[in-house]
N, C-alpha and C positions, 0 to 999 in steps of 0.2 A: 843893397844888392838887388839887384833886376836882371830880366832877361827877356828876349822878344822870341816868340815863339812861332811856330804859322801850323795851324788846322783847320780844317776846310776851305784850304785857299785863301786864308786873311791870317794877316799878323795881329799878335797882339802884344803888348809890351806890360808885363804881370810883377808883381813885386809881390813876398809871401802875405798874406791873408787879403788879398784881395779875389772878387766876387765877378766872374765873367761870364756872359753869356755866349758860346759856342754853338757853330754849327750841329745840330742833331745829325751824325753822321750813322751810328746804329744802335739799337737797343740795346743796352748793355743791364746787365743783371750785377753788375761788382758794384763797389761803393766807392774805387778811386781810380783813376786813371794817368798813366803818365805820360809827357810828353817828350820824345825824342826828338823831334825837328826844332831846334835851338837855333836863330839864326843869329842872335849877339848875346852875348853873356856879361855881364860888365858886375865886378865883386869892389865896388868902391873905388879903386885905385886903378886897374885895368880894366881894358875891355877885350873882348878875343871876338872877332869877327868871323864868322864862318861862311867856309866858301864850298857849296853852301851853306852847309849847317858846321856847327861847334860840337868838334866830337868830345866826347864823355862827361856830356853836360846833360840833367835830364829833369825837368816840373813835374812834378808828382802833385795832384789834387785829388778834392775830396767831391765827389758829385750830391748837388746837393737836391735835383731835378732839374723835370719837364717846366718849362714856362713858356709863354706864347707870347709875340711880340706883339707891337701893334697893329692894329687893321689897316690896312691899304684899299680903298677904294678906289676903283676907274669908272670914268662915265665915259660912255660912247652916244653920239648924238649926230643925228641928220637932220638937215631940214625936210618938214615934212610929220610925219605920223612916226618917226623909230628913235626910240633910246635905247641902251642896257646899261644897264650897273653888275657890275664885277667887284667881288672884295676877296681877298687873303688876308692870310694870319699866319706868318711864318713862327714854327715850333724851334727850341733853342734850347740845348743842355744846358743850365745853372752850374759851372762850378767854384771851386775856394780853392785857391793857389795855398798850401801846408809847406812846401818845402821845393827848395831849388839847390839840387846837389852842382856842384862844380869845380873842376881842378885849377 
């Protein structure tokens, strides 16, 4: 059983105990969160496509943290006297897919 889900504007495609990194969308103080935006459901035998979303289909996980991805660095460079180096570090909610209810 699997199901493809979309938060912060990217899909992802989750099966129960599996381990994803999400967009950090708000600080949240709970220890699970669930997701409603179900965009295929598929329970072995069927699939139900949703247009958009699969209604009364819903992933319930476990948050597990804050983790930081990799660093990205840019160089900017002239000919002449001028560089910059620029780096980020995008932040990402850790969570564990527990359970995928569906009809």
């Amino acid at each position: 059983m699997y199901a493809i889900i979309e938060t912060g504007g990217k899909q992802y495609r989750v099966e129960k105990g599996d381990v994803i990194d999400i967009e950090l969308v708000e600080p949240s103080k709970e220890k699970a969160v669930t997701f409603s935006n179900i965009v295929l459901f598929h329970n072995g035998k069927d699939a139900k496509i949703g247009i958009p979303y699969v209604n009364g289909c819903q992933v319930e996980a476990e948050i597990l943290g804050e983790v930081k991805g990799d660093k990205v660095i840019a160089y900017k460079y002239t000919r002449g006297n001028y560089y910059r180096t620029k780096g980020h570090r995008q932040k990402y909610l850790q969570v564990k897919i527990t359970e995928i209810k569906g009809k």
